[in-house]
Every structure is written in structure tokens, then in C-alpha cells.
C-alpha positions as CSV (number, residue, x, y, z in Angstrom):
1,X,0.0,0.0,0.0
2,X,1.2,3.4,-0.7
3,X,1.5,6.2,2.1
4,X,-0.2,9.3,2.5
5,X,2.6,11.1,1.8
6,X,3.9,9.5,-1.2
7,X,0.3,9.9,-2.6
8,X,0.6,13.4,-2.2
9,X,3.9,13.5,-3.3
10,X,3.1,11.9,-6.8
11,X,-0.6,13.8,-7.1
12,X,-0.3,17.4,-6.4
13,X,1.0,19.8,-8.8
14,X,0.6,23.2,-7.5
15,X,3.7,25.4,-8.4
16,X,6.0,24.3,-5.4
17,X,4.6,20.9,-4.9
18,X,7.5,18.4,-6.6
19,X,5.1,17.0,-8.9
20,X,4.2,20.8,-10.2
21,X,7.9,21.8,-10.6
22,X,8.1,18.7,-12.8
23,X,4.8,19.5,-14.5
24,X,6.2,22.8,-15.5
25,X,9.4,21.2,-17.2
26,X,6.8,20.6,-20.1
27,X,4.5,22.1,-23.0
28,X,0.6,22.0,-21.7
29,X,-2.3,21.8,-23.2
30,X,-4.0,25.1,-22.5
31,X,-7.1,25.2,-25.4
32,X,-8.3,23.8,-28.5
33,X,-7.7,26.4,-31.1
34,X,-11.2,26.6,-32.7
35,X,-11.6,27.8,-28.9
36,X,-10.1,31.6,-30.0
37,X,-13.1,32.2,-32.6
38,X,-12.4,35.3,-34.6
39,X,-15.2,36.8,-32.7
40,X,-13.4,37.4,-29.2
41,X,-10.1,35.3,-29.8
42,X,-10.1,35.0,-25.8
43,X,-10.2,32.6,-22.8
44,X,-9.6,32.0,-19.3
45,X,-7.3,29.4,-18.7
46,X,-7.3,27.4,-15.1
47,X,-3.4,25.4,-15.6
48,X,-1.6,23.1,-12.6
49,X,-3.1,25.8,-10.6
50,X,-2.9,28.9,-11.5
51,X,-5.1,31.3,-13.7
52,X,-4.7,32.7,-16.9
53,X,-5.7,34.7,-19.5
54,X,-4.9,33.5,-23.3
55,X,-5.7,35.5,-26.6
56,X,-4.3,36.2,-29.5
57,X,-3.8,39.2,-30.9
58,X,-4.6,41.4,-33.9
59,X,-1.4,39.8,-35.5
60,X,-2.3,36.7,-35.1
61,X,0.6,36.2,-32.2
62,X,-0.9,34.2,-28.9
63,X,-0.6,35.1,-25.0
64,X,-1.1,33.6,-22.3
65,X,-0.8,36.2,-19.0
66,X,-1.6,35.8,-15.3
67,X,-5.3,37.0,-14.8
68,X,-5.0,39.5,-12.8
69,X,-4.4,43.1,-13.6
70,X,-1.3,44.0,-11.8
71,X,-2.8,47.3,-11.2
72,X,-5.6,46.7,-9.0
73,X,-6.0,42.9,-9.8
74,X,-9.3,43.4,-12.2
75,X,-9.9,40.3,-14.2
76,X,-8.1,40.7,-17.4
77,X,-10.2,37.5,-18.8
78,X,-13.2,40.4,-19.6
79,X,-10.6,42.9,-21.4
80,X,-10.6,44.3,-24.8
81,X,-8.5,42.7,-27.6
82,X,-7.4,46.4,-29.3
83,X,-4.4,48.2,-29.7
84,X,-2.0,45.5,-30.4
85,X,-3.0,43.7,-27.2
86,X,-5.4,42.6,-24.4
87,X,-6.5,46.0,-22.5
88,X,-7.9,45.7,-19.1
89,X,-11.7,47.3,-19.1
90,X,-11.2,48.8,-15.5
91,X,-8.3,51.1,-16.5
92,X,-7.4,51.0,-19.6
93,X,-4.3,49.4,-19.0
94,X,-2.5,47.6,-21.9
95,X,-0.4,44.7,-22.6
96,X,1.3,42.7,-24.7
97,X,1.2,38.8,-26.0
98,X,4.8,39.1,-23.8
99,X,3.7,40.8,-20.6
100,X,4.6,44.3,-22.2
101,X,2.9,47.3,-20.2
102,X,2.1,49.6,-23.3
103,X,-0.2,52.1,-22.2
104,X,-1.8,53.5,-18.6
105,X,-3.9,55.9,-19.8
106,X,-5.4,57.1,-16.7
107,X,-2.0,58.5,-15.6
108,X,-0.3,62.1,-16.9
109,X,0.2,62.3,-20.6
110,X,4.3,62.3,-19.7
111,X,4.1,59.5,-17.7
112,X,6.6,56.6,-18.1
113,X,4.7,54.0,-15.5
114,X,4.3,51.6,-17.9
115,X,8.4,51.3,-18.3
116,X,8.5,49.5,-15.0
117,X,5.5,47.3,-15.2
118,X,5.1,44.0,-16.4
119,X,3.1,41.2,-16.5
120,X,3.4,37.6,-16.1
121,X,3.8,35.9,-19.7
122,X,3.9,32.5,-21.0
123,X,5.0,31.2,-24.6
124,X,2.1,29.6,-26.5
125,X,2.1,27.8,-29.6
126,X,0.0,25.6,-31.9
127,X,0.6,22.6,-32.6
128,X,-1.9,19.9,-34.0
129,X,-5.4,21.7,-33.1
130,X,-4.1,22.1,-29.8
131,X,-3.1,25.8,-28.0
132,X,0.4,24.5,-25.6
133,X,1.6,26.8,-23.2
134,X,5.0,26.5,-21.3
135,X,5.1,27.6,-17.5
136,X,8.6,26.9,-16.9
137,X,11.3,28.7,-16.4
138,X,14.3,29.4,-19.2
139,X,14.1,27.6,-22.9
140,X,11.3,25.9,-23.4
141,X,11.8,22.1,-24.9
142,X,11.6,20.9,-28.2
143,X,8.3,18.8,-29.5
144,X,9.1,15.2,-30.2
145,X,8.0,14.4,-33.3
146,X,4.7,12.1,-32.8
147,X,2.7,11.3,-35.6
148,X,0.1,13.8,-34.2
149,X,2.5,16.7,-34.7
150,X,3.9,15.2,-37.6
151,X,0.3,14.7,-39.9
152,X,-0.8,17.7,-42.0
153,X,-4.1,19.3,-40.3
154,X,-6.2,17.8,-43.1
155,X,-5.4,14.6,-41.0
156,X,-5.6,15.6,-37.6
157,X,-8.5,16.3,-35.4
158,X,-8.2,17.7,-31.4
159,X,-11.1,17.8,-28.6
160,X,-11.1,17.8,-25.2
161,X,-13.5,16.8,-22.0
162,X,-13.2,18.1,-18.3
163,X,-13.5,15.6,-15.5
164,X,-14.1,16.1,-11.8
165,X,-10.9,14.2,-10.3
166,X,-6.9,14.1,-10.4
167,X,-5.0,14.5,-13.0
168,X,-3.1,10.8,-12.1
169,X,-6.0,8.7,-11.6
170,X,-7.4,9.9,-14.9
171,X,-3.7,9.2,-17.0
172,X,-3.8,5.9,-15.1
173,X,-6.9,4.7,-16.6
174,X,-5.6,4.9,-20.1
175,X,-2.3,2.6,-18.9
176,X,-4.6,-0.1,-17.6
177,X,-5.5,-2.9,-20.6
178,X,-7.2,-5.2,-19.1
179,X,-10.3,-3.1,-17.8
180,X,-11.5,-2.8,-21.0
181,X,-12.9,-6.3,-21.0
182,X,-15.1,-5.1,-18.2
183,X,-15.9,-2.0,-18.2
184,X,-16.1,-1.0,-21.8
185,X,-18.1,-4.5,-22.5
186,X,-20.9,-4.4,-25.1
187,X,-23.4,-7.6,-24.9
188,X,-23.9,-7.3,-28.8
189,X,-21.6,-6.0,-31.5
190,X,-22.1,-3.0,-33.8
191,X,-21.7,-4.0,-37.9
192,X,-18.1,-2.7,-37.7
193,X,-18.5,0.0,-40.8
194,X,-20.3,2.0,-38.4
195,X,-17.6,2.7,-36.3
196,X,-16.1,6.2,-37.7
197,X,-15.0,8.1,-34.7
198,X,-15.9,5.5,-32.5
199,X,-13.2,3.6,-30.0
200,X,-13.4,0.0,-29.7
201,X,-16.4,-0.2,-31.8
202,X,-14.3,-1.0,-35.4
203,X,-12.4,-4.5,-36.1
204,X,-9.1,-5.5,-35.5
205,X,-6.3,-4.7,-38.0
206,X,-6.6,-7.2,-41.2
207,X,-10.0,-9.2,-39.8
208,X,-13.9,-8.6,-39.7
209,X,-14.0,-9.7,-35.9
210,X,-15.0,-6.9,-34.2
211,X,-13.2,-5.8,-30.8
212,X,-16.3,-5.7,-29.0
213,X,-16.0,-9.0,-29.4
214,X,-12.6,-10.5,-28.6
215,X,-12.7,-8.2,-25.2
216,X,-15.9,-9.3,-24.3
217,X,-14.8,-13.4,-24.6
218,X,-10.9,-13.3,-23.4
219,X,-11.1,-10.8,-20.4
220,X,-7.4,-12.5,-19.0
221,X,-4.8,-10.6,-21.2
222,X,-1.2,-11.4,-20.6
223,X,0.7,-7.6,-20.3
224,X,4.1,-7.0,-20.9
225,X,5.8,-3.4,-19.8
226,X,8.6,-2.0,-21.9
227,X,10.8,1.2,-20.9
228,X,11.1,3.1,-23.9
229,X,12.9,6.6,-24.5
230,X,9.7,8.4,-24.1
231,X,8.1,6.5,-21.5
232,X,6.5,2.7,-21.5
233,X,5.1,0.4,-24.2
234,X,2.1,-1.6,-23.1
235,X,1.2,-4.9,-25.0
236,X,-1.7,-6.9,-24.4
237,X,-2.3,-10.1,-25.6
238,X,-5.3,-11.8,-25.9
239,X,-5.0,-15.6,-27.3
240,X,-7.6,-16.6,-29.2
241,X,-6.9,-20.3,-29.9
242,X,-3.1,-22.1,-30.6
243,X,-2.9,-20.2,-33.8
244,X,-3.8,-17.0,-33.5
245,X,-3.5,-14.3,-30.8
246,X,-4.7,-10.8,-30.4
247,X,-2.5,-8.0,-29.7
248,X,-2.8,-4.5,-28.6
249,X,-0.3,-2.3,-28.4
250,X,-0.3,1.2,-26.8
251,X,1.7,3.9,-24.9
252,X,2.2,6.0,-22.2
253,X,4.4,9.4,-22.9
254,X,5.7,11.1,-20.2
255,X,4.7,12.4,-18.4
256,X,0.6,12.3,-19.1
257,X,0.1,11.7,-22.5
258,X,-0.7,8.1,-24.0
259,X,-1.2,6.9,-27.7
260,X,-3.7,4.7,-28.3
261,X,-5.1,2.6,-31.3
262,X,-8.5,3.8,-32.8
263,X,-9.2,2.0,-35.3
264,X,-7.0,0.4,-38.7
265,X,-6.8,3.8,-40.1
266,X,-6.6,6.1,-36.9
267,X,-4.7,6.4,-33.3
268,X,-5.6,8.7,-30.5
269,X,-2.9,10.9,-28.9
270,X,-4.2,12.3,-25.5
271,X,-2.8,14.0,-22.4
272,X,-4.4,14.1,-19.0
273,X,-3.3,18.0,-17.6
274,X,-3.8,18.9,-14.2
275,X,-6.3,22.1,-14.1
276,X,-5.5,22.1,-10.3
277,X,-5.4,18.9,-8.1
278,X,-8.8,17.9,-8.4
279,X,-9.7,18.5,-11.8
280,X,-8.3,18.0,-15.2
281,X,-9.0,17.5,-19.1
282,X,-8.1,15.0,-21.3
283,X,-6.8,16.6,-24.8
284,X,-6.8,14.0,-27.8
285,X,-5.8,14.3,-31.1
286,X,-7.0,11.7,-33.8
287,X,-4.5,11.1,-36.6
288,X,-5.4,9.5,-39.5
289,X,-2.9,7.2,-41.7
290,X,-5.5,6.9,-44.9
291,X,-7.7,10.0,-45.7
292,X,-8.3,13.1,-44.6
293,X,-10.4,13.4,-41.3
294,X,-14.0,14.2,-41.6
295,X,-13.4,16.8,-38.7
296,X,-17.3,17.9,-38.6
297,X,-18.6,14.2,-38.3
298,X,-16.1,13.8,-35.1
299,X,-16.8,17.0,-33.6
300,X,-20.9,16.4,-34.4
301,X,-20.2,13.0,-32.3
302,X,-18.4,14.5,-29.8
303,X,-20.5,17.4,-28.8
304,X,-23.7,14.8,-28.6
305,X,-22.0,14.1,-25.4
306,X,-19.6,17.0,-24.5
307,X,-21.0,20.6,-24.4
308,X,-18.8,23.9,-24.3
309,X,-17.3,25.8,-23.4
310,X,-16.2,24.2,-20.3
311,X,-16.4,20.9,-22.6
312,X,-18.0,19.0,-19.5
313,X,-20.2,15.9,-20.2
314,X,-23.8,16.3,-19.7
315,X,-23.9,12.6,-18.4
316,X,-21.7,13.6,-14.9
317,X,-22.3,12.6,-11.3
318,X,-25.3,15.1,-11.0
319,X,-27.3,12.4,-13.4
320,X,-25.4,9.5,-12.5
321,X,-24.1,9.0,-15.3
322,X,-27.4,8.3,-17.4
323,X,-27.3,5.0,-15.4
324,X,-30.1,2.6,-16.8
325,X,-30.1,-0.9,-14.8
326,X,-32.2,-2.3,-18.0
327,X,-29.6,-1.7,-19.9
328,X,-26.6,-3.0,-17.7
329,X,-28.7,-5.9,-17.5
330,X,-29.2,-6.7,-21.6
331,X,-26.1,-4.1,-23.2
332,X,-23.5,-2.7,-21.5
333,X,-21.9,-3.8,-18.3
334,X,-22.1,-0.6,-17.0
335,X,-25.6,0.9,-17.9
336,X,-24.3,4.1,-19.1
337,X,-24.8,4.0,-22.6
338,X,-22.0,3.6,-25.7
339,X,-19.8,6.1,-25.1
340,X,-16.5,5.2,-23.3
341,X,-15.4,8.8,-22.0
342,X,-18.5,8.4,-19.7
343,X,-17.6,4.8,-18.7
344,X,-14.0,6.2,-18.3
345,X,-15.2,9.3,-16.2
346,X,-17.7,7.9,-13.9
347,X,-14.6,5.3,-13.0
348,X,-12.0,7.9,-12.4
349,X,-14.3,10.2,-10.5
350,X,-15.8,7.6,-8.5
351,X,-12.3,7.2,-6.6
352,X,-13.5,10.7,-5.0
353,X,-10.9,14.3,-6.0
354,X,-7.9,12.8,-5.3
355,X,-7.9,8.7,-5.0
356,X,-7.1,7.5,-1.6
357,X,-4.1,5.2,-2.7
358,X,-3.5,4.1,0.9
359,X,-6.5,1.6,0.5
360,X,-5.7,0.3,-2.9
361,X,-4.3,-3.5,-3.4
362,X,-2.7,-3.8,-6.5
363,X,-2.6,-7.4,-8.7
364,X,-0.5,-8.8,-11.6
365,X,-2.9,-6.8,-13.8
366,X,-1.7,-3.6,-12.5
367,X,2.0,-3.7,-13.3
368,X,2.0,-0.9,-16.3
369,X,0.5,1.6,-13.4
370,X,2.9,0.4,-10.8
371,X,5.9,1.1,-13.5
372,X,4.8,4.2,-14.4
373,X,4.4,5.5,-10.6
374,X,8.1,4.1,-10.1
375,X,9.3,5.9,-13.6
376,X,7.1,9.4,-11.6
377,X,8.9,9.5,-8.7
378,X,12.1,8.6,-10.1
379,X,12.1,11.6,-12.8
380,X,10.0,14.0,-9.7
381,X,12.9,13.6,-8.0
382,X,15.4,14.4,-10.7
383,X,14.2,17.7,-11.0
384,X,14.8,18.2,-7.4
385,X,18.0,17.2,-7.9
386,X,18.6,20.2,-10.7
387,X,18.5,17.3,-13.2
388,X,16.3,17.4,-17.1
389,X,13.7,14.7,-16.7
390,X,12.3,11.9,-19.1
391,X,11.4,13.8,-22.7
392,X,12.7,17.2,-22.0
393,X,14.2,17.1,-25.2
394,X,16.4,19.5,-27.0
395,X,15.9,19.5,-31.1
396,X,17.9,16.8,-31.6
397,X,16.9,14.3,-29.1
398,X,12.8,16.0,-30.1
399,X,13.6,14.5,-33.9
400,X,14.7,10.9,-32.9
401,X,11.5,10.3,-30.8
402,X,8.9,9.7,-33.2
403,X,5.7,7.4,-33.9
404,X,5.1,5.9,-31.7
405,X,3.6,2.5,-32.8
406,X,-0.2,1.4,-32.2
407,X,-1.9,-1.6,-33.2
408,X,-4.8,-3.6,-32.5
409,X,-5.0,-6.8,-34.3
410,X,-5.1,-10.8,-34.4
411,X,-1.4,-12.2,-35.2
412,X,0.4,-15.2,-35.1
413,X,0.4,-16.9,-31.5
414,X,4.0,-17.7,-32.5
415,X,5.4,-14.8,-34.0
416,X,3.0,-11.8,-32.4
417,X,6.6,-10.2,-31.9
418,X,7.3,-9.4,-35.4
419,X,3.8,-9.4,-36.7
420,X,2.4,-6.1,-34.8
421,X,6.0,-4.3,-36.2
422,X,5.3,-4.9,-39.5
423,X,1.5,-3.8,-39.4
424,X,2.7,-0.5,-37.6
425,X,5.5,0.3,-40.4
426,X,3.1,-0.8,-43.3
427,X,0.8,1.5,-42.2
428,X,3.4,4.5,-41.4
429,X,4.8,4.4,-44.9
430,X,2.2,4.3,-46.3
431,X,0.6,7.4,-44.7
432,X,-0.2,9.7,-47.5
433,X,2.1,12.2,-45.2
434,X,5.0,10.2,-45.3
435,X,5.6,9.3,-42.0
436,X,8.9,8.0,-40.6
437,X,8.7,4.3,-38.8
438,X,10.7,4.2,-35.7
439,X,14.3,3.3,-36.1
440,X,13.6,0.2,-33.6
441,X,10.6,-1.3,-35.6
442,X,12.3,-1.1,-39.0
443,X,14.0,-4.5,-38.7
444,X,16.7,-5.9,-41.0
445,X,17.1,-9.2,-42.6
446,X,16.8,-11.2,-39.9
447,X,13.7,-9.7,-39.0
448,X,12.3,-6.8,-35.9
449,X,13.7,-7.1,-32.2
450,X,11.9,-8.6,-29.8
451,X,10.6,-6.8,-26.7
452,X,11.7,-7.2,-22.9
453,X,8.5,-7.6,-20.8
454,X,9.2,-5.5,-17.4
455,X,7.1,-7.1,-14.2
């Protein structure tokens, strides 16, 4: 069992916690783009913590600035976007997508105030659909180059969801392979051509059998944990008979994101970021390796569920959920419809804020989460030893960390190793973007490495 203290240690990310001077080592999340409409280009932004203000300017340029005026702390989140920046509507106070003080207009016409005032500012950049801000101090790090970042934005699409709970208990849920068997189950399967947009709903790579199906009937996958230069590799493998066995692969890159198999044509790329320490929203972007994405049918499916602007799910705790006991009895094991975010939220928040990891009891099943709390601590307390944690990556190191590889499909029993490589680099290469296939999957001769499984 874990202490109190280590829980805290490993949960909270306020700006002197250890796990919040660690956070801040990294580009965030902050907003979807299509968030900054060209009507008012503006949002507050709650991040690890702290509040700010992000807009972009009548250049196009983004800012992100602490909310508060540092006159007389008005919120700058209702300001005016006018005169090359975001103008407080108290005082007329003006700054700057860098924390510039242009213009006090209530003081003397001579007055040179503004020359010694300056606000908090944060570099923001798009990348992907997605708004990132850096907190940190000094140069910020390069982005590694993941197929999300990678794909042209014809074959990208970003959204996001809010959920009441931890920022770690959230990220865990996405390193955890074998719940799906439970508590994404569906009693009947979909016809698989349906599934656009929809996760676990298509079929696995080169068959018809849909994966409704194989988690529902083999619910005892065998998971092996690889270390990897940008985090772990999970792989989950699900025998189906002596011939053939099915096999999952998916990620965890530090230190919240995950990439995840969608479907034969798609992954999903998400991060969990801490708002504060008891609230947080996943950020996923959908890459395709085929076609463009039909952006409007994903964001129609999504915002059936999710509604802005705070992207919250109107099936919460306040509805339980939409929880139907006819239908946990006759089609879904949890009675809360088809969607898998709200299976995935109602089990996260359900711990309670911040999970009480003092009354856990952790099995075989668990090992990916009990690696990646180990891999936590260990690069938490690098950075309080003045070290550069896991994937703080100068341009270099950024351009050698790419993929990485997803896969859902039914292999070989003997020769699963070799067989989910090779549907990962087919599909890579033949990306209409022309994306690069990991130096460690390309093989030789003699065929792909195998992996080390990590208990």
C-alpha cells in the first residue's frame, strides 16, 4: 500500500509541490484552437493551478498572462483585444502577448509607469489543433516528433473533456489494458462499418471480428511493460486459440500523455493535464494514416455528449451518469450508454478528488500503473535534484522520438513479436504524409527485435 505522503507527493501539482515543478518542465495543453473564434479570440485558462488569461492578438501572435491586472488585480479575462494587445476594461491598462505594459492611460500624458510594469507571460504555440503553453522557467523544450505533430491538419483532429478528479488517476486509466474487458463490454456487436470516430467499436487490424467481441470473450490478457525513451510500451495479448493471438499495443508518454489505437486507419494521442489537483481534461488528437479526417462528423459526435465551453459531459455525477439498470442488465456492463469517455469518467471520479491510494491493493494486472508511478517518482525527484527529466528534449533528441507504434490486431500466436511491427510500419509508410517508422521497428534481414517484458 502506498503512504499518504507518497500519494501526495506523486498527485499534487501546485507550483512548489515536486510534482508541479516537474509538470512545468513541459509544453501543456491550454485550449483547442477553434476555442479563439475570430469573434473574441479569448479565454480563461485554469493550468496546474494557476489562472490565466490566453488570446491572440490582432497579429495573429498568442498570449497567455496571469489573470490578474497588476494594477488593481481586475480580471483581465473580460478585457478588450485592441491596440496591439489585451487591455484591461477597468483602466485601460494595456499589454502585450509578452507581458509588455504599453499604455496607462489614466496616468499624466508624460508619464513613463508603464516602463517598469510587467506582467506575467507564457510562450504559447499551436501545434496539432491544440493551443500548448510552457510555464517553466528558461528555454522551453523541443516537441518530439509524434505522428500527431507530424500529420498535416487535413489529417488531424483535437477535442477535449473536463472531469471532476486528479489529473493521475485519470492518465492511469488509459495505462490499464485489461479493464476494457469489463468496463467497456458491449453484450452485442455493432456492424463494424459503423464505427467512424468510435473507440473499440471498429475491427481488428486485417480481420472482420469486431473488438467488442474479442474483449468481451478473453477478459485475462497477458501484459508485458517496456521502458522506452519516451516512457512505456504496453502490450496486451489476448489468445484466441493455438494459432492466433490478439495483440494491442499502446503507450504512455511522459509524463501524461498516451497513444492509443483507434481503429486500422486512426490512433488517438491524449494527455491528461492537471487544471488544479482535483480537476483535469483530457486533450486527444486523432491522426489519421488513410484519408483526410472528416473533422465535422467527429466534432458532431463528440458534442452529442460534451458541451462547451467548459467541454463538460452532460452525463456527470449530478445524473449518474445516465445509469439505466435495463440496460446494464441486456447491453452494456455498466448501464451508461456507448460512449466510453462516460464509462471512463464515472470510474475515475468515482475514486473521490484525489484517490485514496492508501487503501488500494494492486494485482498482476496492474503492473503498467505500478511502472509508471516508479518511472514518476524517479524523474519527480530528478528535477529536485537540478536534473532534465524523461522527454525534456532539446531539437535533436525531439527528432529521434517519433511514432510511436499502435496496433490492434489478431497475429500469429507464434510470431505476435514481429507481426504487430510490421502492421505499424506498413501503415506508417504508407501514410499519404509520409511518416517515418521508428528506427527500432524497422527491422533488418533477420527480422524486428523482440521486446523485454518489465514485471
Amino acid at each position: 500500500m502506498m503512504s499518504q505522503e507518497m500519494n501526495d507527493l506523486i498527485t499534487r501539482i501546485g507550483p512548489n509541490e515536486p510534482c508541479g515543478k516537474l509538470m512545468r518542465q513541459y509544453w501543456q495543453p491550454a485550449a483547442l484552437a477553434v476555442e479563439l473564434d475570430d469573434e473574441r479570440p479569448l479565454r480563461k485558462v485554469r493550468l496546474l493551478g494557476e489562472d490565466f488569461v490566453l488570446f491572440r492578438d490582432e497579429e495573429g501572435r498568442y498570449g497567455l498572462l496571469d489573470r490578474d491586472c497588476p494594477h488593481r488585480g481586475a480580471d483581465l479575462a473580460f478585457g478588450r483585444l485592441e491596440g496591439g494587445g489585451l487591455r484591461c476594461s477597468f483602466h485601460g491598462w494595456l499589454f502585450d502577448v509578452e507581458g509588455n505594459c504599453l499604455e496607462t492611460p489614466a496616468e499624466p500624458a508624460k508619464s513613463r509607469m508603464c516602463e517598469n510594469i510587467k506582467q506575467r507571460a507564457f510562450p504559447v504555440v499551436e501545434r496539432a489543433g491544440i493551443l500548448w503553453a510552457y510555464l517553466g522557467e528558461g528555454e522551453p523544450p523541443a516537441f518530439p516528433q509524434l505522428d500527431c505533430f507530424v500529420a498535416p491538419d487535413t489529417h488531424v483532429f483535437a477535442f477535449k473533456g473536463l472531469w471532476d478528479c486528479n489529473w493521475l488517476q485519470a492518465m492511469e486509466v488509459g495505462i490499464d489494458p485489461a479493464h476494457a474487458s469489463f468496463l467497456h463490454r458491449f453484450f452485442e456487436d455493432e456492424d463494424v462499418r459503423q464505427s467512424y470516430g468510435k473507440q473499440f467499436r471498429g475491427a481488428s487490424s486485417g480481420t472482420e471480428l469486431p473488438m467488442t467481441k474479442i474483449l468481451r470473450e478473453y477478459d485475462r490478457p497477458i501484459i508485458n511493460v517496456e521502458h522506452t525513451e519516451y516512457g512505456l510500451r504496453l502490450i496486451a495479448l489476448r489468445q484466441l486459440d493455438e494459432e492466433r493471438t490478439h495483440v494491442r499495443v499502446t503507450n504512455q508518454i511522459f509524463p501524461h500523455g498516451i497513444v492509443i489505437p483507434l481503429s486500422q486507419e486512426m490512433t488517438i494521442t491524449q494527455w491528461h493535464v492537471p487544471v488544479d489537483d482535483t480537476h483535469c481534461y483530457w486533450f486527444s488528437v486523432f491522426t489519421s494514416y488513410t484519408g483526410a479526417v472528416d473533422k465535422e462528423k467527429m466534432r458532431e459526435q463528440r458534442l452529442e455528449l460534451i458541451e462547451p465551453p467548459e467541454y463538460r459531459s452532460r452525463r456527470n455525477k449530478s445524473n449518474d451518469y445516465g445509469f439505466d439498470p435495463h440496460e446494464q442488465a441486456h447491453e452494456t456492463y455498466t448501464g451508461m450508454g456507448a460512449d466510453i469517455n462516460v464509462h471512463d469518467q464515472w470510474a475515475v471520479e468515482s475514486m473521490g478528488p484525489i484517490q485514496d491510494r492508501t487503501r488500494e491493493h494492486l494485482g498482476q494486472s496492474d503492473k503498467a500503473i505500478i511502472q509508471y508511478r516508479r518511472l514518476l517518482r524517479k524523474e519527480i525527484e530528478k528535477v529536485g535534484n537540478g536534473e532534465t527529466p524523461l522527454m525534456v528534449l532539446e531539437e535533436p533528441e525531439a527528432r529521434s522520438v517519433q511514432g510511436p507504434a499502435t496496433m490492434d490486431g489478431i497475429g500469429p500466436t507464434n510470431g505476435w513479436e514481429t507481426y504487430w511491427m510490421e502492421v505499424d510500419v506498413s501503415r506508417r509508410r504508407g501514410a499519404p504524409w509520409m511518416a517515418a517508422a521508428p528506427e527500432e521497428q524497422a527491422g533488418d534481414e533477420d527480422g524486428a527485435p523482440k521486446l523485454r517484458s518489465v514485471s
